[in-house]
N, C-alpha and C positions, 0 to 999 in steps of 0.2 A: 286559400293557402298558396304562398308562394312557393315552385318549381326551384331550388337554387340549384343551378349548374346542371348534370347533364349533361356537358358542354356546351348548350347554346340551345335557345327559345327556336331556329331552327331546328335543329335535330327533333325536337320535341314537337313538333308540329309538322314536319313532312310527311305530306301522305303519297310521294311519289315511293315505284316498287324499292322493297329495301335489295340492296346490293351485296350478295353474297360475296364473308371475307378473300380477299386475295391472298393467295398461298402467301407465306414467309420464304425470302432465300434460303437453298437447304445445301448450298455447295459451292465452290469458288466458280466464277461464270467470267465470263468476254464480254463485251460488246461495244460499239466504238464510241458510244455518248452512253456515261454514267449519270443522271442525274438523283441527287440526295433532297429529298425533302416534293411531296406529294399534295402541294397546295394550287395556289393560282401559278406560281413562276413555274415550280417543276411542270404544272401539266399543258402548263400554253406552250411551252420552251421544246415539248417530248411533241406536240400535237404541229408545231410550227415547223418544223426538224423534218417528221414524218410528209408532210404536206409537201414539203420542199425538194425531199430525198428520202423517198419511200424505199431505198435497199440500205438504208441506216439501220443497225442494231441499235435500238435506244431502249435502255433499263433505267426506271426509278424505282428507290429504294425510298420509300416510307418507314416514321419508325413507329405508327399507330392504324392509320387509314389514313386515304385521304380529306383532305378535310378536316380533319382533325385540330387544326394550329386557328390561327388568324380567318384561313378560306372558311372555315364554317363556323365563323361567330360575330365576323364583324357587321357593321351597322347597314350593310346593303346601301353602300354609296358608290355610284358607277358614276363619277365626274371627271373632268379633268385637270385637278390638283396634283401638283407633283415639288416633292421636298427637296428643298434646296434650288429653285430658279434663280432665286435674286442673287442667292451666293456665285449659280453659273453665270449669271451676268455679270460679276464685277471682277467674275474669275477670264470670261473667256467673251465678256463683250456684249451688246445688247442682243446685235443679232442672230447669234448663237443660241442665247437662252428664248427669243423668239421663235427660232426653228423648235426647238425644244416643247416650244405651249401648243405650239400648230400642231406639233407631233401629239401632245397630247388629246389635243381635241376633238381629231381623227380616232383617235384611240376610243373614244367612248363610242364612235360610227361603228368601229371595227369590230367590239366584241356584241353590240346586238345584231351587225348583221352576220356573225359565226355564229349565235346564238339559233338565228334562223336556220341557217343554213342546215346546220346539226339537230335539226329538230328538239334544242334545249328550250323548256319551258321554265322560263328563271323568273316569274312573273316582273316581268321586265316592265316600266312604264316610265316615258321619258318626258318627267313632266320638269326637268331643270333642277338648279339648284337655289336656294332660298337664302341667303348669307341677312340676319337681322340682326341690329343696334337696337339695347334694349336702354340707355345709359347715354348722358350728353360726349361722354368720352370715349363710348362706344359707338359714336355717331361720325365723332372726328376719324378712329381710326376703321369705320365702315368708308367714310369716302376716301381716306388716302385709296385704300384698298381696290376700290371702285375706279379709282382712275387710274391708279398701278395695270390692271387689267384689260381696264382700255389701251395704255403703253403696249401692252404684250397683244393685241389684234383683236380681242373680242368686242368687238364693233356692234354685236349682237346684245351686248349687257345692258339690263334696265336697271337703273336708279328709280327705290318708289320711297317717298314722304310716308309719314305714318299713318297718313288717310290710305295711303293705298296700300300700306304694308296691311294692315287689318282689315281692309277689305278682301285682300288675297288666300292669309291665316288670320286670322282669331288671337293676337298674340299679345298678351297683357305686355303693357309699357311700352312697346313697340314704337320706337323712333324713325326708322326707318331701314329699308333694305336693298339690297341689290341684290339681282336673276342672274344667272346665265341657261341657254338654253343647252349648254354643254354637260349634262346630268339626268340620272336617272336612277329610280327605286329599281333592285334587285331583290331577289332571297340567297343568300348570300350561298346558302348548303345546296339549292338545286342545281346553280350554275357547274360547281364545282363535282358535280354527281356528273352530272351530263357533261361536263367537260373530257373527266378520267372515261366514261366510257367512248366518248370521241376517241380517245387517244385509243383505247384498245383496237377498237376498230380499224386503226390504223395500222397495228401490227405492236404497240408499246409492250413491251414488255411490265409490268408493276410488282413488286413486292410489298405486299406491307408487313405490320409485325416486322419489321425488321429496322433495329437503330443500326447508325452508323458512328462508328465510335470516333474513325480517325479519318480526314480527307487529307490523300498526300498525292504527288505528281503519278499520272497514271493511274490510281486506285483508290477504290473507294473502300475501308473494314469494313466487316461488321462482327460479331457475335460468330455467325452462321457462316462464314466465307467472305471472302475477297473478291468482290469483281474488277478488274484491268480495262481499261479503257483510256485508248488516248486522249481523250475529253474527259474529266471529273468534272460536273459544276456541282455547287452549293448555293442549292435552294431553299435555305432553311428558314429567313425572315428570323421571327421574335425567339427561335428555338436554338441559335448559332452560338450561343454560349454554351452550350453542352458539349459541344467536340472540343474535341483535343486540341489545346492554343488558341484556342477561340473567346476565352471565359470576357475579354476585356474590348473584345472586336463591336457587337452592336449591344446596344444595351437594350432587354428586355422589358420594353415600358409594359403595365397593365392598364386596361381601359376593359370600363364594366358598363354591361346595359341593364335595362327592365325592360319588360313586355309588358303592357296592360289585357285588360280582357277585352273579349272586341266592340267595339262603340255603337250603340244604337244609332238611327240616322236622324234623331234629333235633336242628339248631340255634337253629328257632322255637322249639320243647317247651323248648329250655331257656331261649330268651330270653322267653318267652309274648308281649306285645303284641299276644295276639290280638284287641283292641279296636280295632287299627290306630290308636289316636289317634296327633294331632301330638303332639313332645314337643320343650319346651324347659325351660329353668334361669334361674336366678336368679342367673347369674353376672355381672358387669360384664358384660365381655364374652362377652357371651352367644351360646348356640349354637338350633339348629332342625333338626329331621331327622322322618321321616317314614318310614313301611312302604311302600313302592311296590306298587301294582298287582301285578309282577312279583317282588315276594318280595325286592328288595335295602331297603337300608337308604341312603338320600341323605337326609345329614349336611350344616351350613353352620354359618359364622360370620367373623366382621369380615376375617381376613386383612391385606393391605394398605388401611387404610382410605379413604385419598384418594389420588389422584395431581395432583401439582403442576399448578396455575393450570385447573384444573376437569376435567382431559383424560379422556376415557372408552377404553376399549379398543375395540374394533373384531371380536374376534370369539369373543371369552369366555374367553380364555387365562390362564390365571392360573400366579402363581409358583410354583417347585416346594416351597420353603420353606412356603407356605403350605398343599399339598399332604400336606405333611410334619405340617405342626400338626394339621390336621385327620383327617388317620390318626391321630396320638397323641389326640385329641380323644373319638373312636369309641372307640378301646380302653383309654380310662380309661373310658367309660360301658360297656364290654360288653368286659371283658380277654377273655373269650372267642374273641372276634374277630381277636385275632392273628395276622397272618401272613394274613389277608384278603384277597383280588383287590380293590384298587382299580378300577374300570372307566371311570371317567369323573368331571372335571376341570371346574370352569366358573365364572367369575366375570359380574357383570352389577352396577348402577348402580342406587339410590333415590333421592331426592330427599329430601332434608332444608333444614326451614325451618331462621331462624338461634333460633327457638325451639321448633323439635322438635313445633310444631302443624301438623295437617292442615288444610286450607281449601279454601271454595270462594267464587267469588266472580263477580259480574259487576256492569259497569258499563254501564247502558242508553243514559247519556248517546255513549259511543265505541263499543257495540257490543261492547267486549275480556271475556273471560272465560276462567276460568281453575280450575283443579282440579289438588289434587293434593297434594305435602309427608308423604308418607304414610309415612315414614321406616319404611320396612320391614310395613308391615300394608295393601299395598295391594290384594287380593285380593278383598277384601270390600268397603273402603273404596272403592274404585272403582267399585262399583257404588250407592253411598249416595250419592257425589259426581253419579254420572250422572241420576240421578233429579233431584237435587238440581238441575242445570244447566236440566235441561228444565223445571220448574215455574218457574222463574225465566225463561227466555228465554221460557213459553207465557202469563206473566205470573198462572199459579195459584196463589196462595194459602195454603199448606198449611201441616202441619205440620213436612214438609222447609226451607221457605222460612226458617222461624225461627228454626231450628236456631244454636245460637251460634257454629258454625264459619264461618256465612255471613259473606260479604265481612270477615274477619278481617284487619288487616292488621301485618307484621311488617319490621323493618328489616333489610335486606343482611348477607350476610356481608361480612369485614374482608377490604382486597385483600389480593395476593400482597406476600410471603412471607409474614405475619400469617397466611395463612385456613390454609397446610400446615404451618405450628409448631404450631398451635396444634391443630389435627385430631392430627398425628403424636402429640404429648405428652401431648394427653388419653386417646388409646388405649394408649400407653404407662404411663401410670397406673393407666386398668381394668387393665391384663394384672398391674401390679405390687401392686394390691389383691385382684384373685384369688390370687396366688399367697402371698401375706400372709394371707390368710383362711384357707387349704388350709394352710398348714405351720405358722401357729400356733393354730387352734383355736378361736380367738375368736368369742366368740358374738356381736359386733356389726359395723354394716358399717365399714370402716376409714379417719381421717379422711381418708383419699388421695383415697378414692373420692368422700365427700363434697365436696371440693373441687373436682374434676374435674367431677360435676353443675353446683355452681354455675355453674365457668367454663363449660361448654357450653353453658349453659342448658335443660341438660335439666328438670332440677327447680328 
């Protein structure tokens, strides 16, 4: 029997001590850094802040637990992808958005060696990341890709034939693929446990149970009181269409996974993966999946992509049709698998800008600040942004400070019905040039698909 929702195949399977709730705000409160939203950005940003200027008052406001959003559901990808480079290079020059990869690559240094540091057991394993061509079209745009990245410094990337892509994994059709060693398998819920109590220990203040209705200059609402704070940031990711003015700022994309049950080991001897790296494709609609700590295989990809006028689910449940896709999804990559326990079911919400760049930004004039747009790579990126927030609010300097994703700014998505035609149709196109690609053979990507980027604005 499949597990649906719960929030996530994490939650369901942590056997770290559970974390008794944090009181709710019960009164209007001070403090000089507000921050809204209790995930990766809010608690690296509160833990970075603290480390830097331990007589900071810093309050986040959760409006469930932490953990709760994206931080404890998504696919346990700790690489160094970051949304929107190529837009910051055409925007702000090659080697701007070069600074930019560097910064990110350090970034995956950063958070296993905090990991250590903080005694977090995040079953962290950094066996790289796996990008495979399963398709002759998916082949061509594997090596643009491959040498795009070479462009941006990773000198350390390996190009493998499909002799050695399937010697590595086990991957039915498997054309070819390219590594980098910039990646690594997480649990996406322990990091994020051992994060927030890093932060406590620092002196953070947390509320949770507590939404925030309205972010305005100076002040954060809620329900329960008003906290004042010459810094407000907005850390909310896929949840930022619930605040007030917000409804049309990032759009709430959904992406749903499976767990399988955990693998016997001679079903690993034939699937190998014993590098445990992330593995994803070059499909439109593209998939992610990972070796678990525990020997299963948790699989994800797009599912239902949006739900009308921003709405988010409430406790990770996701369609069974979806369900359905994403079994067929696993056993075209590993027909092996057939006939598999399914164990667990979960959907969860990223933020996506209306041009598919990550950003962070603040404004000293109102105090507002803001991180986030990480359309799926926010693992890592959330800790780039957090650093990023605090050099900026301690008024340092740096090299983060310059970085071209700072204070970017980008215009709304289109209201309703405009924003879910237009979501539904575009992913309706990726699925119809994947399957375009796969049954006829073509070695190039198909104009569908290229139309479909323009209109998104992804490319």
């Amino acid at each position: 029997m499949t597990i649906n929702g719960g929030i996530s195949f994490w939650y369901a399977t942590d056997t770290t001590a559970p974390q008794p709730a944090r009181a709710p705000l019960t009164h209007d409160a001070t403090a000089d850094v507000v921050i809204v939203g209790g995930g990766y950005t809010g608690l690296w940003t509160a833990y970075y802040l603290k480390r830097s200027a331990p007589d900071l008052r810093v309050t986040v406001l959760e409006q469930k637990f932490c953990g709760y959003g994206a931080s404890g559901r998504n696919g346990g990808w700790l690489y160094n992808g970051i949304a929107g480079r190529d837009r910051y290079a055409e925007l702000h020059g090659h080697q701007a958005a070069l600074r930019l990869q560097h910064a990110m690559n350090d970034t995956v240094t950063e958070v296993i060696d905090v990991t250590a540091k903080e005694h977090i057991d995040a079953d962290i394993h950094r066996g790289g990341v796996l990008e495979v061509a399963r398709s002759p079209a998916q082949l061509t745009r594997l090596r643009s890709f491959h040498t795009a990245e070479l462009g941006f410094g990773e000198t350390d990337r390996e190009f493998h034939d499909a002799t050695a892509t399937r010697a590595r994994v086990d991957i039915a059709d498997a054309v070819g693929s390219s590594w980098t060693p910039h990646g690594a398998r997480i649990h996406p819920l322990k990091l994020v446990k051992g994060l927030a109590a890093a932060c406590e220990r620092l002196g953070v203040v947390i509320h949770e149970s507590t939404p925030v209705t309205e972010i305005a200059p100076r002040r954060a609402v809620t329900p329960y009181g008003t906290v004042r704070a010459p810094f407000v940031l907005r850390c909310t990711e896929g949840f930022t269409a619930a605040l007030k003015g917000q409804k049309r700022t990032w759009l709430p994309m959904n992406s749903s996974m499976i767990a399988t049950a955990p693998l016997p080991a001679e079903v690993w001897a034939s699937l190998g993966w014993s590098g445990r790296e992330v593995i994803g494709d070059m499909a439109h609609a593209y998939m992610y999946a990972q070796r678990t700590a525990d020997d299963r295989i948790a699989i994800g990809g797009r599912g239902v992509p949006y739900r009308y006028g921003s709405r988010t689910d409430h406790d990770g449940r996701t369609q069974p049709s979806t369900i359905t896709a994403l079994t067929s999804l696993l056993t075209s990559f590993f027909p092996q698998l057939t006939g598999t326990e399914i164990t667990h079911a979960w959907s969860g919400v990223l933020g996506v800008p209306r041009d598919w760049c990550a950003t962070v930004s603040l404004d000293r004039t109102t105090g507002l600040g803001l991180a986030g747009g990480y359309v799926g790579s926010g693992v890592a990126t959330a800790n780039l942004a957090a650093r990023t927030l605090r050099d900026l609010i301690l008024e340092n300097l740096t090299d983060l400070t310059s970085l071209p994703w700072v204070n970017h700014r980008v215009r709304r998505w289109e209201p309703e019905p405009f924003r879910w035609l237009g979501v539904q149709a575009l992913y309706a196109a990726y699925r119809e040039a994947d399957r375009q690609e796969t049954t006829t053979h073509r070695p190039t990507t198909t104009p569908l698909a290229h139309l479909a980027n323009r209109i998104s604005g992804r490319h």
